[in-house]
C-alpha positions in Angstrom: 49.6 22.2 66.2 52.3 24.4 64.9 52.6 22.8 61.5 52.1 24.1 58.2 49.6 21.1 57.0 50.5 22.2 53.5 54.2 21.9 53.7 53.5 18.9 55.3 51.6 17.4 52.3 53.9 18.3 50.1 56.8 16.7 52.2 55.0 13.6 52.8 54.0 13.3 49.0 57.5 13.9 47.8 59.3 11.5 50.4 57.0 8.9 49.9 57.2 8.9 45.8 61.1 9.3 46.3 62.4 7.6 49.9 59.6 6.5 52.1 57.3 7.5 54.8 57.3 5.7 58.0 54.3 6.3 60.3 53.8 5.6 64.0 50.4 5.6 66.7 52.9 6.0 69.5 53.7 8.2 72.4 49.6 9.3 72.5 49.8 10.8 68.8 50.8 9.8 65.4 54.3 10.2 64.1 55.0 11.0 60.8 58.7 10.5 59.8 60.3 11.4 56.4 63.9 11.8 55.1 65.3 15.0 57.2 62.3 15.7 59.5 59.8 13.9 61.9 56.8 15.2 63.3 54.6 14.0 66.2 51.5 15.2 66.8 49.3 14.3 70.0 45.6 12.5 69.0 43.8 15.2 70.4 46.0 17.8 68.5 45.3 16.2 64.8 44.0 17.9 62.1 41.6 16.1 59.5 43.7 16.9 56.5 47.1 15.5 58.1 44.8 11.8 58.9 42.9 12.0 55.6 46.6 12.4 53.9 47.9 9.2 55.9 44.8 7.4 54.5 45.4 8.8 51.2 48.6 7.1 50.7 48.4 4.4 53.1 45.0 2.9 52.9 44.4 3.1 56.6 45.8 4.7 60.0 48.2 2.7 61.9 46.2 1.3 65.1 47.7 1.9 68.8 51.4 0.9 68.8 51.8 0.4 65.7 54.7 1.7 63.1 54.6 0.8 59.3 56.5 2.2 56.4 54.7 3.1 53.1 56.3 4.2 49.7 55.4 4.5 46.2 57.7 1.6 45.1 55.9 -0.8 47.8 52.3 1.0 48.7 51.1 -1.9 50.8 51.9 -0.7 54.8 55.1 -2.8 55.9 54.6 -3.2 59.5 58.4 -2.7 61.7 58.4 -4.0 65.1 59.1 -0.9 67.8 62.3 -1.2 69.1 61.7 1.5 71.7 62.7 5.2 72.7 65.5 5.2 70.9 64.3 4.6 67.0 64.3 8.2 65.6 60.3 8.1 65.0 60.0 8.2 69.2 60.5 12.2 68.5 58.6 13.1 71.8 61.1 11.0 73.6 64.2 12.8 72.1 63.1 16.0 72.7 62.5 14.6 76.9 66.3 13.9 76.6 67.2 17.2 74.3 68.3 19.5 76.7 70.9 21.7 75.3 68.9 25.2 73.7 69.6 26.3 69.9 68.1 29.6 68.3 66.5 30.1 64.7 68.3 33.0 63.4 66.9 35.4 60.3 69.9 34.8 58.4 69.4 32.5 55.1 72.4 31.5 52.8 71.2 30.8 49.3 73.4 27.4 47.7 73.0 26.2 44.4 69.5 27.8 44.2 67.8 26.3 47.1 67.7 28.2 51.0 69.0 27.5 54.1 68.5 29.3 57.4 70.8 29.1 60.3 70.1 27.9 63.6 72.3 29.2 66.3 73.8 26.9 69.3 73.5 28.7 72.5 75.8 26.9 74.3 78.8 27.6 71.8 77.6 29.6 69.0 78.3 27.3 66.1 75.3 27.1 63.0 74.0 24.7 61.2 71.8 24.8 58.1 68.6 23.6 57.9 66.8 23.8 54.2 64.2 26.5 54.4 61.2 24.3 53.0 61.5 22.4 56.0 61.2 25.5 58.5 58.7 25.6 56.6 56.8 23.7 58.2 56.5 26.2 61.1 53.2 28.1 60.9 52.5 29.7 64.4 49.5 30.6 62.5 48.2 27.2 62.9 48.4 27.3 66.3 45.3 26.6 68.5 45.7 28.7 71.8 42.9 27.3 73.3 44.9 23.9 73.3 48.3 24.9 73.0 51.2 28.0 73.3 53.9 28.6 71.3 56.9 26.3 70.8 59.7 26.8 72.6 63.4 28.0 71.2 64.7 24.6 68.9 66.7 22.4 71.3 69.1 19.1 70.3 70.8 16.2 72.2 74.4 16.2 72.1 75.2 17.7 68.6 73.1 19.7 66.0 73.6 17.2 63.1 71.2 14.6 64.9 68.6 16.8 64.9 66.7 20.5 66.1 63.5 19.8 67.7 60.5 22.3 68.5 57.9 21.4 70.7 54.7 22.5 72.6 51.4 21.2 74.1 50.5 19.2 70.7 53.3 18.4 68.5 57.0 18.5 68.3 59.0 18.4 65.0 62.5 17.4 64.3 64.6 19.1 61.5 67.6 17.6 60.4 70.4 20.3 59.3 72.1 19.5 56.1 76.3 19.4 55.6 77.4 22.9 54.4 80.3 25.2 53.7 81.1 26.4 56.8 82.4 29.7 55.9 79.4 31.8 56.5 78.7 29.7 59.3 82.1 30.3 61.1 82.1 34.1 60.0 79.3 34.3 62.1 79.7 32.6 65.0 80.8 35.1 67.4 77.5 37.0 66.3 75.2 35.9 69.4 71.6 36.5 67.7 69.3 35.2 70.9 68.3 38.7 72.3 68.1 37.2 75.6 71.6 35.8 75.8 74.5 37.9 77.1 77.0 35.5 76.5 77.3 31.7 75.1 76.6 29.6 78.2 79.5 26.9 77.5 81.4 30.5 77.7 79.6 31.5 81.0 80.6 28.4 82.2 84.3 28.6 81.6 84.4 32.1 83.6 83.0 30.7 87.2 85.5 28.1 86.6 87.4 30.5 86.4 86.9 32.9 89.1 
């Protein structure tokens, strides 16, 4: 997998003390879903430490199709019946329907003492924030190439505010941006930061229209 099981833990630990966690065996893998991001990672892709922390704070692991919510006001696993592809947990299913491409930038806009990078749209160049301890959780160090290659570029569905998601062989995360001043974001936006894209594609577009 491409996740940082550290980052995780800490996540999961701090969303299920403050919010909850809600945790899925779907989709051949177990999802892991907390406030901003969701994670699924394939059975044959999971790492000890990510099942030893489920049974840490839930007691068990969620059997085959199952989904169940945990927090630290009510510990006890409350089971939710799956409503199908389109509850947010089914991440692997998003991404199948996620086809328009984004690019993580190496800009980062410090507000009120926490970090933000900017992900790039590359169909019409606008950015979004995303809090930089949830990149975080990208560690292409943790990557098994005998199992897996690198993620692709982030990609989302219709709009950038529901949600960036990275995926490979094993696992596919969704980060979702946070509202921002837009000032930096729109000074920018003409900046095309993808090295392999001459021109916005929604811009592309327009031209053979054009011609």
């Amino acid at each position: 997998m491409f996740i940082n099981s550290s980052q995780l833990k800490k996540l999961m630990k701090r969303d299920y003390k403050d919010v909850k966690l809600t945790i899925g065996n779907i989709d051949s893998g177990y999802s892991i879903m907390g406030s901003a991001w969701a994670v699924h990672i394939m059975h044959d892709g999971m790492p000890n430490i990510v099942k030893s922390l489920i049974i840490e704070l839930a007691g068990i692991l969620p059997a085959e199709g199952e989904i169940f919510t945990i927090s630290k006001e009510n510990p006890m696993p409350q089971h939710e019946i799956d409503t199908g592809e389109g509850r947010s947990i089914h991440v692997v299913q998003r991404y199948r329907i996620s086809g328009r491409p984004a690019f993580w930038t190496n800009v980062y806009e410090e507000r009120n003492e926490e970090m933000y990078g900017l992900i790039q749209s590359n169909l019409n160049g606008e950015l979004c924030h995303v809090r930089k301890e949830l990149l975080d959780l990208i560690d292409l160090e943790a990557i098994d190439f005998n199992q897996e290659e690198l993620p692709g570029n982030p990609c989302y569905r219709e709009d950038m505010s529901g949600g960036l998601i990275w995926h490979n062989e094993t696992t596919t995360l969704l980060l979702l941006p946070s509202c921002q001043d837009d000032r930096v974001a729109n000074a920018l936006k003409q900046v095309i930061f993808d090295p392999y894209l001459n021109g916005f594609l929604e811009n592309e577009e327009d031209e053979d229209e054009d011609r």
